[in-house]
C-alpha positions as a printed Julia matrix, in Angstrom:
212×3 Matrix{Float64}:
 202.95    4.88  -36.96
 199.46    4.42  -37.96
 196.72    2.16  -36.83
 196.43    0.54  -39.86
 200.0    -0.08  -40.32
 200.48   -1.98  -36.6
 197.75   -4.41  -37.41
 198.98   -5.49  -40.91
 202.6    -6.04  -39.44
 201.11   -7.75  -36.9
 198.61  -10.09  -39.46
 202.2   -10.82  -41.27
 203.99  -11.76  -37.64
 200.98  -14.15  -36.62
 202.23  -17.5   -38.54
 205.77  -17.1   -36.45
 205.11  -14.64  -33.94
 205.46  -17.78  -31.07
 208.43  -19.01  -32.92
 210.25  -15.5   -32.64
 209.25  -13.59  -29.9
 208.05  -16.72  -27.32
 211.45  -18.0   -25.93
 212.76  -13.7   -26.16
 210.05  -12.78  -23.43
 209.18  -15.77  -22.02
 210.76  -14.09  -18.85
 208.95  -10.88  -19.1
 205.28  -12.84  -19.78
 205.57  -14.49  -16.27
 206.99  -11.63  -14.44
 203.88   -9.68  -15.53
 201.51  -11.97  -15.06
 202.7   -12.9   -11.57
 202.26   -9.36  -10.67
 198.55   -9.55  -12.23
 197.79  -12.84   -9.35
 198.77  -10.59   -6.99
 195.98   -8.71   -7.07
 193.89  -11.03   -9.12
 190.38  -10.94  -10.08
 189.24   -9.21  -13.54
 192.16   -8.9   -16.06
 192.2    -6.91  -19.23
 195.11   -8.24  -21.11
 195.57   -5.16  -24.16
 197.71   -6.66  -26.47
 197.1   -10.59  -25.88
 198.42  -11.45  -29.36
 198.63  -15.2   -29.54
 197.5   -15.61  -26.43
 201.06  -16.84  -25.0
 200.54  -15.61  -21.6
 196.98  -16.71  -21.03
 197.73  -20.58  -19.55
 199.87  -18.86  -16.94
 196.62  -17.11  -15.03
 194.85  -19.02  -12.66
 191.35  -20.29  -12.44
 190.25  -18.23   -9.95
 190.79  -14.71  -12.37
 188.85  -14.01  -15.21
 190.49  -13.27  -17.82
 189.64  -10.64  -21.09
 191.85   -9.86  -23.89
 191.9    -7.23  -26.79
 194.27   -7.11  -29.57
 194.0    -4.94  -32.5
 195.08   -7.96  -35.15
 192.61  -10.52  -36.17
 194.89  -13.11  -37.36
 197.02  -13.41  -33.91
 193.2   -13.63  -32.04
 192.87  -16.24  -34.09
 195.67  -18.59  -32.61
 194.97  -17.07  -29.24
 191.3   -18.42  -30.06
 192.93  -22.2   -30.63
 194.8   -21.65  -27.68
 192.18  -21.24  -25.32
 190.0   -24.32  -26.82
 193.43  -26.52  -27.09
 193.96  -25.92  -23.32
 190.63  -25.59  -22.17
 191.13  -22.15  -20.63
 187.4   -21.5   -18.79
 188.74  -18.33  -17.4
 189.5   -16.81  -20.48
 185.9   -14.67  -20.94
 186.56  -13.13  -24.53
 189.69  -12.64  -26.87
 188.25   -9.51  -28.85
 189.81   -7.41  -31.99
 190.04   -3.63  -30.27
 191.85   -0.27  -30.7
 193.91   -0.11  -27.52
 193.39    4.02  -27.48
 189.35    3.26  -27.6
 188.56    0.48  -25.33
 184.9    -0.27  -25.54
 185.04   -1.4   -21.61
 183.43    0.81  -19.04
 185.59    3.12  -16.66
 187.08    0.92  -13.23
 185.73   -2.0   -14.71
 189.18   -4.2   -14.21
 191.36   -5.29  -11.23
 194.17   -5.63  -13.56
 194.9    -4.56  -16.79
 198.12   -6.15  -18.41
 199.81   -5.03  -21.5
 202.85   -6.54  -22.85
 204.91   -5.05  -25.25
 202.45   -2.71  -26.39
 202.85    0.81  -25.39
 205.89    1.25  -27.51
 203.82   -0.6   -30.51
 201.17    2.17  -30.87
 200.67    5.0   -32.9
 199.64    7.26  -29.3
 201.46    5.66  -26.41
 200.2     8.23  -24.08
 196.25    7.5   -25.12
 196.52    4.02  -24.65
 197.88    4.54  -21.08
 194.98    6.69  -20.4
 192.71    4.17  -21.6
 194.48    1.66  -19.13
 193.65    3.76  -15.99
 190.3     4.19  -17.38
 189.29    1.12  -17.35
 191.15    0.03  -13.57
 189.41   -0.06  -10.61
 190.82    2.45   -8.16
 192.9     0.24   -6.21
 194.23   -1.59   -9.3
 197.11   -1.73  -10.69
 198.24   -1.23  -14.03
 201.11   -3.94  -15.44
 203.49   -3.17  -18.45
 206.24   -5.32  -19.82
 207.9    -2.84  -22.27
 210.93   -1.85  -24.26
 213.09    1.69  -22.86
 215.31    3.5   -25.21
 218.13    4.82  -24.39
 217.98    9.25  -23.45
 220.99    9.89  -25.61
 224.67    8.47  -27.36
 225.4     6.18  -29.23
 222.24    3.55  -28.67
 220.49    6.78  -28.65
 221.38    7.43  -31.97
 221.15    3.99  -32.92
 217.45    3.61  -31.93
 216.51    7.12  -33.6
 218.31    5.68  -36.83
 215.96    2.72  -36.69
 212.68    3.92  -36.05
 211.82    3.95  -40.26
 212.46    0.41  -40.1
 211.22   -0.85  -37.36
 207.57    1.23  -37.32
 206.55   -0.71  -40.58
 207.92   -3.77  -38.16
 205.07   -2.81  -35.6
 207.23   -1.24  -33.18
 209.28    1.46  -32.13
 212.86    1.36  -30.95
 212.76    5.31  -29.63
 211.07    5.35  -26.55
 213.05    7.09  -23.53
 211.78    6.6   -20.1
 210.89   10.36  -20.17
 207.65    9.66  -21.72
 206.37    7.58  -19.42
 207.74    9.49  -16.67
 206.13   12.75  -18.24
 202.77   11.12  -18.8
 202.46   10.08  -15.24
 203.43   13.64  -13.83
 200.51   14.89  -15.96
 197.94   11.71  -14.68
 197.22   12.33  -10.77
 195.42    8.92  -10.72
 198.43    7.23  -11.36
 201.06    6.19   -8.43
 204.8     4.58   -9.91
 205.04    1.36   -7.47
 208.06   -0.38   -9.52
 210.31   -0.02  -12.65
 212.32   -3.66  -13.2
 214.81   -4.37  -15.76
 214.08   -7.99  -17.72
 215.96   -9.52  -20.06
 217.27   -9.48  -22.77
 219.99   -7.41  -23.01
 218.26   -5.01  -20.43
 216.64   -2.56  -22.91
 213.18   -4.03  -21.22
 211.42   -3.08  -18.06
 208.64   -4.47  -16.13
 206.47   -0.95  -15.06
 203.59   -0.91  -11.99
 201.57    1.75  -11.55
 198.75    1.78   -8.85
 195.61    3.92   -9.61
 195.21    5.83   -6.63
 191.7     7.16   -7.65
 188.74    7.57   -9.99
 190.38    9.52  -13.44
 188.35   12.34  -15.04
């Protein structure tokens, strides 16, 4: 997968991208974000999209959000004026493996269905701890492939298709497990299945202190 490639699936997806994907993780959008109130205050949302989730947070947080397509910022954009979202700070075009924000500079940082739709899963988390406030927490919503058989296989078959998609359907827990075994600022407070089908999780991870 390549930068370049993620962003013009992604320009393609924005006409229908509520159409498709709203009522699939309609379930997943307000389990994360309910996590994010709980701690409240400054949220990064990496991968806002269409802006979907952004009427669910409450007035009292102030909300950011970074996407690396144009077009979807651009409905996220008419969201926000639509509804009349004051909370909503910025909705900015960004690489989600170079965030321009400064280190522990978020309560919360949020990212839905994104990890697994990146060329470098493992910089992007980085980035995410970066940019949290020891303290914080750090909220994903993403898919899990399977370790092995015949979904295994399946997903493996798949990947050709579904990178020039915008995602990836090989993604074993193992790589997030390895990647936080390597991160000592990082702390695993909960792994939840969602629907559908349960191939998707809801992830927490704490930062537990300031990352080098």
């Amino acid at each position: 997968m390549q930068t370049g490639t993620v962003s013009e699936a992604y320009a393609r997806w924005a006409p229908i991208y509520d159409l498709v994907f709203g009522p699939v993780f309609q379930k997943g959008r307000r389990a994360a974000v309910a996590a994010a109130e709980r701690v409240g205050g400054k949220i990064l949302e990496v991968g806002v999209g269409t802006g979907l989730s952004l009427p669910r947070y409450q007035d009292g947080n102030t909300v950011w959000g970074i996407d690396i397509s144009e077009p979807m910022l651009v409905k996220a954009r008419a969201r926000v004026a639509e509804l009349g979202l004051d909370n909503v700070r910025e909705l900015k075009v960004m690489d989600a493996e170079r965030l321009s924000y400064p280190d522990a500079f978020f309560d919360v940082v949020v990212a839905q269905y994104v990890v697994t739709a990146v060329p470098n899963p493992e910089r992007v988390l980085d980035e995410l701890v970066r940019v949290v406030r020891p303290g914080g927490e750090i909220i994903i919503t993403t898919r899990i492939g399977a370790e092995r058989g015949v979904r295994g296989a399946i997903e493996k078959a798949l990947m050709p298709v579904t990178s020039r998609l915008g995602w990836r359907t090989e993604f074993p827990w193992r790589r997030y497990a390895n990647w936080a075994a390597g991160s000592p600022a990082v702390q695993l407070l909960e792994k939840r299945p969602l629907p559908p089908l349960g191939h998707f999780y809801l992830v927490r991870y704490a930062k537990t202190k300031l990352s080098n």
